[in-house]
N, C-alpha and C positions, 0 to 999 in steps of 0.2 A: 674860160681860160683853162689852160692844164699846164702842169708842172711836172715836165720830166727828170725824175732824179737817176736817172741811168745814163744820162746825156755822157757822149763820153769829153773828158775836158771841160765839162762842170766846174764853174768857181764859185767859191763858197767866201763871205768875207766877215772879216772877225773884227770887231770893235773893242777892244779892253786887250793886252796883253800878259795880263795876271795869270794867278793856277789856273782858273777856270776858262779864259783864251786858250791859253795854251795847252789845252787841256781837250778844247774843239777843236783848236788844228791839227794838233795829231791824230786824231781822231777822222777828221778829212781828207788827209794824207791819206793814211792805211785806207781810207774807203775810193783812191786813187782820184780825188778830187786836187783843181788848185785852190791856194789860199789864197786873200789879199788881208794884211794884218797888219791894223792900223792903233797906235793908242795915243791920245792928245801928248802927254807926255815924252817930253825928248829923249830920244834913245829908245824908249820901252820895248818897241815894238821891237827893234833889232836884237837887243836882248831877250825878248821873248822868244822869236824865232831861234836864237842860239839855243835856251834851252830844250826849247823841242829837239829840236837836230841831236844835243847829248843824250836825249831821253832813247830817243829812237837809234841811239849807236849804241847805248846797252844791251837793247833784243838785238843786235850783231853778235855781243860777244855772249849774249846767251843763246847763238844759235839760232833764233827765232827770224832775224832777217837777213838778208845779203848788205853787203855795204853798199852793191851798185841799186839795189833798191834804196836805201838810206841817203843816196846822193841824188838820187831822180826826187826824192820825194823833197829834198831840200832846195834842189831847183823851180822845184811848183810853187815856193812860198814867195809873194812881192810885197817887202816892206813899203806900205804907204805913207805919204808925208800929207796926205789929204784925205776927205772923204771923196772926194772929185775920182779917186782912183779906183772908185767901185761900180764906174760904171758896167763893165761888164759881168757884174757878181750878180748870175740866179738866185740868189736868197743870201742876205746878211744877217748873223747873229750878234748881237748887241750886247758883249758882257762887261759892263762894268758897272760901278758902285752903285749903289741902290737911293740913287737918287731923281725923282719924278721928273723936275723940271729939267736936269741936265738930261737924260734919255728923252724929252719932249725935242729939249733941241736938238739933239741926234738926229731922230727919226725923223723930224722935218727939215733938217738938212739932207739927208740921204734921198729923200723924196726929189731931191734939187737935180740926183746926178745918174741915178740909177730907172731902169726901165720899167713900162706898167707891170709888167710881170713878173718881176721879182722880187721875191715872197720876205717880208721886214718879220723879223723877232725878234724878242727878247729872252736873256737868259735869266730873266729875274727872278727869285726866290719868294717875295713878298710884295710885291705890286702892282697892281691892279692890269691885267692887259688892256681893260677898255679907256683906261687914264693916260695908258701913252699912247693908245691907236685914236685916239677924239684927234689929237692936231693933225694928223694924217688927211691927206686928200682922199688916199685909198684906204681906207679900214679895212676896209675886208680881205686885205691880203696882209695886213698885220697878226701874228698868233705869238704867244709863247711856245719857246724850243729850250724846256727849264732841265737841264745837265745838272749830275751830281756828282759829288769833287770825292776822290780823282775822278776826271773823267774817264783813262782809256780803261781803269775797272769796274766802275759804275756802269751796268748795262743796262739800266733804265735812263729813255727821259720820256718827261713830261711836254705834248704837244696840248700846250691850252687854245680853247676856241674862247677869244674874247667877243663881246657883243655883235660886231657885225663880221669875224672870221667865217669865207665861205667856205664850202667844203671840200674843191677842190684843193686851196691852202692847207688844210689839215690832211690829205690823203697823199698830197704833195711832201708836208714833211714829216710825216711817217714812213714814207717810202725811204728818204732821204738819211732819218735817224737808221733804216736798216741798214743800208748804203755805207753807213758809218760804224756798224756794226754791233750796234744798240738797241735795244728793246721799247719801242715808242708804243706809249698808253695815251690816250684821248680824254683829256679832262675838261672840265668845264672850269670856266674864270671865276674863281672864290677865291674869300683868303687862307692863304697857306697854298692854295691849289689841293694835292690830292696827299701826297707824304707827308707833307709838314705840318695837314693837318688833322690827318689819319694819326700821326706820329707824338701829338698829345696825350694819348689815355693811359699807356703805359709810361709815362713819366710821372703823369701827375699823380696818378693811383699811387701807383709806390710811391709819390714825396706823401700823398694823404694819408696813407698807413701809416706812416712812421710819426706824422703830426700827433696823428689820436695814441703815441703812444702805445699802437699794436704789436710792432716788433722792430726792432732794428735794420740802418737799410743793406748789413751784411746780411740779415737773413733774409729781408726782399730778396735779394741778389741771387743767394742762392736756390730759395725757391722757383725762383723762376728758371734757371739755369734748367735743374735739375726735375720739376715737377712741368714745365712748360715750354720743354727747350729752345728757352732764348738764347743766342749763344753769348748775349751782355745778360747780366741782370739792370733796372732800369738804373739804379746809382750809379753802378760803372757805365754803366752809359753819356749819363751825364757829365761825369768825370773827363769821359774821353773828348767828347764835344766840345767841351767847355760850359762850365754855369754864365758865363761872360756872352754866350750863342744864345742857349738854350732857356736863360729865363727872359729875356727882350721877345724871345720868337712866341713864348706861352703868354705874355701878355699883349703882344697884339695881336693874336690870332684870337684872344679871349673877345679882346676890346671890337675885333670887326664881327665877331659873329654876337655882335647886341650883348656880351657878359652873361654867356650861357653856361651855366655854372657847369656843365661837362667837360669842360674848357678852363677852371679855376685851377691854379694854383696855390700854393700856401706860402706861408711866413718863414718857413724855413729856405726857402728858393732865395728870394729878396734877402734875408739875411745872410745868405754867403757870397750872393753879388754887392751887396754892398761893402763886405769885410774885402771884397777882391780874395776869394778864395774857389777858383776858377778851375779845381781839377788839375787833372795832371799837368798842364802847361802852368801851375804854380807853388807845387808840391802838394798842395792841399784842397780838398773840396770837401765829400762826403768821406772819404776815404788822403790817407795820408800817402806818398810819393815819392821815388828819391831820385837821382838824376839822371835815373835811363827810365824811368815812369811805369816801376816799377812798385806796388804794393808794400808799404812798409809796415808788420806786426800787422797783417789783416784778424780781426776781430773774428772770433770763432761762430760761426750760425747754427752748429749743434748743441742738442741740450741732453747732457751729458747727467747719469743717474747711478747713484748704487745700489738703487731702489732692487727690491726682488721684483721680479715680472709679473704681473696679474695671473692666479693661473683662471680665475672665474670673471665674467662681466654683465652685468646685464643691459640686453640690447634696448634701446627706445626707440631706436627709431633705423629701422635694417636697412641693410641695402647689400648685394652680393657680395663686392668688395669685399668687406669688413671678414669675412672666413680666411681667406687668404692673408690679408694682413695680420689677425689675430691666430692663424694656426699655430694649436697646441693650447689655446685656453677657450675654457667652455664657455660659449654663448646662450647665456640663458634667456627664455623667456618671459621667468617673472623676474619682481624684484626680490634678494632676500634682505635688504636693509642695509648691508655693511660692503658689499661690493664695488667697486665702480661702475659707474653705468656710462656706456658707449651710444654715441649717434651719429649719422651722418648725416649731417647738413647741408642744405642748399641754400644761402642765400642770408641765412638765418641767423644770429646772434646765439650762444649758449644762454643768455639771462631770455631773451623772448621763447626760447624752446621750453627753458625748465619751467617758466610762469605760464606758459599754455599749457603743457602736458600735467601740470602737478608736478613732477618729481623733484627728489633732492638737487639743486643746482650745487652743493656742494662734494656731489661725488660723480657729478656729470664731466664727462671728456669728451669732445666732439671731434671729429676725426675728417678730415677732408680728402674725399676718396676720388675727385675729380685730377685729372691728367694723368702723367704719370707717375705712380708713385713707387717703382720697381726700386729707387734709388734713395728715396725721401717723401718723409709724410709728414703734416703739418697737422697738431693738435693745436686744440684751445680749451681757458675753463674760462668759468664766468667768474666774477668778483669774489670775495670772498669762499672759492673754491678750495677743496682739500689740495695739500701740494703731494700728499702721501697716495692717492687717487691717480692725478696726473702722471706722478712718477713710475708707480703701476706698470701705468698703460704701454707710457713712453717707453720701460723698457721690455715689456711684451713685445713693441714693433723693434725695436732695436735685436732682440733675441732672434727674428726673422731675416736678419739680414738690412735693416731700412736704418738710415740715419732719422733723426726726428730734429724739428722742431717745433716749439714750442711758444705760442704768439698770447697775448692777454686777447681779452672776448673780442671779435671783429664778426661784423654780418661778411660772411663771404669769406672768411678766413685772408689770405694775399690771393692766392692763384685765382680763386673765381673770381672775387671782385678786380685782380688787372685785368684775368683774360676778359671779363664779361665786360669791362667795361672797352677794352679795343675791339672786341665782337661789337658791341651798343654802336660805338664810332661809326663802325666799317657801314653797317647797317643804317644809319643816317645818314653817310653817303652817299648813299645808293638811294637812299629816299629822297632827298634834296637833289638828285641826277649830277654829284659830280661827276660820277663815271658809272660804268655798267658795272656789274660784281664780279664777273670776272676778270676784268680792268683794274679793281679796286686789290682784289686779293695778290695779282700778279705785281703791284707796281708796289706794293708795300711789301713784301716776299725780297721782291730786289731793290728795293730802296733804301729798306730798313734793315734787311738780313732776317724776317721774323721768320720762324720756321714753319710756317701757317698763317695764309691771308685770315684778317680780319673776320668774314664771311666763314671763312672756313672753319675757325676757332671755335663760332658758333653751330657748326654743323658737328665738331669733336665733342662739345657738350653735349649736344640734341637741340634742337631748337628748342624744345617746349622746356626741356632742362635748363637754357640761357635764359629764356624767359623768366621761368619761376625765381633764379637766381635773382635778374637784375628788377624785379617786382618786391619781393623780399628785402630785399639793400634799400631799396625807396620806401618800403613801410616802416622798415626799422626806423634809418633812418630822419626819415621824413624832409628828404635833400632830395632837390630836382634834378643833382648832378646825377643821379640814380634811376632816374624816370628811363622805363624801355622805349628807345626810339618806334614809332607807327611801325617800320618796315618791320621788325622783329616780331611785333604785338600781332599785326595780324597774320603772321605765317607760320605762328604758334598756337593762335587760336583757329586757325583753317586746316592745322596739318599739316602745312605744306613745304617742301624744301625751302630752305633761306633764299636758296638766287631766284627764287621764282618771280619774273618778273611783276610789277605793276601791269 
């Protein structure tokens, strides 16, 4: 069979009339498709349709459409009282509540009205495609068509192939997501799919940091902002989403992939979902709020010194870097006893460097010279560290221009251990085939907002550099969440560029 999505007078049919219906119809509209938009619920659907119609009469007054456009596109939509009224709809998208059995009954009612060739999906977020395509007569024209809210900003979705999706079905509604004027990636049926579960390592990482006590999650935030440009840090992120989303979604995405500790959560997550302290939609989460959700007394992430600047250091462990950041104080060779001594780290804790090397760990400062650090550089010392050392250093870099901060002893300091561990992700996925890698880095790019796919992040450290990182975090440690995925491990030890295929 083939599925033409350029047909002209294409009908597209929507099931659920919520943000995310009404979120595809407009979306089908501008792609000059008709709708048919049905939701069990009385009224819904006509109420949905209205807000469409107001959404798309603001691009009028912004300019962006004609009204006689906005009125042709309002006559394309047929409120349905039935599913019976889809039978003339080329592909139905299925968006409403995320419940198995009721999307079972859907789809096998739809089965009842509609023809062999048009293509059934769903907009689900979290379940399983092959669990609603089993009742289906025809599975193989069953896929996931998983949209992200907003939709007509969100320019990804996700076209999942579940078990028996043929491939004409998936070429069919990626044509179609263009049609609509979205960017459609090809995943395979897991859980989360490909964002939602690409979209764990930077959360968790930074709720993990802040568990052990490394730094606070203003200064996650800003590190990453500023050394990693993310344009949330992961707190605010979770903030914005809501903790009330974001911890349900980390533990079953934990619980389907067998409780792979890369995938764990911590006690701090659950303790603010259970307080109902849900981010900005309830003043409070990680961060406090006020009633335009706006920052209230945000906690300072600089470490601020009266300290004199180092004008001497001795180096343990060089790295190019380190001259730029430290210009204007000598790098020396040896040790002369009373100095600070400077390293840069990969992957590494300050107490496992100073206990290999021999040296003083009490006047050791280690210095994280990975991303970018034009703007901000993250020091650490180990336990019982001098603070008169650190302060030093801290304001040596401050003297150059860099803001600092300053974390207790962490292998991986924040920035490696989040990027490496969303690199480790990316690189799993691609090893377990949810998608090709550059599938993976594009659909996380715009799904997520990250400013470098997965893959790529890996490719900004150097592969063999991610490697050593996330090898080091697992020996320190001795956590599995740290373990380098295969795909990583052997294109590190081959040489070879990360997307290189299997």
């Amino acid at each position: 069979m083939k599925f033409d999505a350029g047909k002209a007078g294409l009908t597209v049919g929507v099931i659920g009339a919520g943000a995310m219906g009404q979120g595809i119809v407009q979306v089908s509209l501008q792609g000059e498709m008709k709708v048919v938009l049905y939701d069990a619920k009385d009224g819904a659907a006509a109420a949905g349709k209205e807000q469409v119609v107001k959404r798309l009469e603001r691009l009028v007054e912004k300019g962006k459409l004609s009204a006689d456009a906005v009125a042709a596109m309002a006559a394309r939509v047929t409120v349905a009282s039935s599913l019976a009224e889809f039978r003339d709809c080329a592909c139905v998208v299925e968006a409403i509540f995320e419940n198995l059995e009721v999307k079972q009954q859907v789809f096998s009612e739809l089965e009842e009205h509609v023809a062999e060739d048009c293509l059934l999906t769903s907009n689900t977020s979290s379940l399983p495609i092959g669990s609603i395509a089993r009742v289906c007569k025809h599975p193989e024209r069953v896929a996931g068509f998983h949209f992200f809210n907003p939709v007509p900003l969100m320019r990804l979705v996700e076209v999942i192939r579940g078990p028996g999706t043929e491939e004409w079905v998936m070429d069919g509604l990626c044509a179609l997501g263009e049609r609509m004027g979205r960017t459609p990636v090809k995943v395979k049926d897991a859980p989360g799919f490909l964002v939602n579960f690409g979209g764990r390592a930077f959360t968790t990482e930074g709720l993990a940091v802040v568990h052990e006590g490394v730094a606070t999650p203003a200064e996650v935030d800003a590190v990453m902002r500023d050394c990693g440009h993310f344009r949330m840090g992961p707190f605010q992120l979770m903030d914005l989403t809501g903790i009330d989303v974001n911890y349900p979604v980390s533990l079953i995405v934990h619980e389907q992939y067998s409780y792979d500790p890369r995938l764990r959560t911590v006690p701090l997550h659950k303790a603010l979902y259970d307080a109902g302290r849900f981010g900005r939609k309830t003043g409070i989460g990680h961060f406090r709020y006020d009633e335009k959700g706006q920052e209230v007394n945000p906690p300072s992430p600089d470490h601020e010194t009266a300290a004199a600047p180092a004008v001497q250091v001795y180096v343990a462990a060089e790295a190019p870097e380190l001259a730029d950041l430290l210009a204007g104080v000598a790098l020396d060779e040896t040790d002369d006893g009373s100095s600070p001594i400077v390293a840069a780290l990969f992957g590494e804790d300050c107490a496992t460097f100073a206990s290999r090397m021999g040296i003083d760990h009490t006047r050791l400062v280690a210095i994280d010279v990975t991303g970018d650090t034009s703007k901000r550089v993250t020091i650490m010392s180990a336990p019982g560290a001098s603070e008169d050392a650190r302060d030093a250093v801290s304001a040596a870099l401050q003297k150059n221009g860099r803001k600092v901060t300053a974390i207790r002893d962490s292998a991986g300091f924040i920035a490696q251990r989040i990027r490496g561990m969303v690199g480790n992700l990316g690189c799993e996925m691609a090893q377990i085939g949810i998608a090709d890698p550059d599938s993976i880095d594009l659909a996380m790019k715009l799904g997520l907002n990250y400013p470098l796919g997965p893959l790529e992040i890996i490719s900004d450290l150097g592969v063999e550099r991610a490697f050593a990182i996330m090898a080091a975090m697992h020996a320190v440690s001795g956590d599995d969440r740290y373990r380098p995925s295969l795909w990583l491990r052997r294109r590190a030890q081959l040489g070879l560029d990360i997307k290189t295929p299997n």
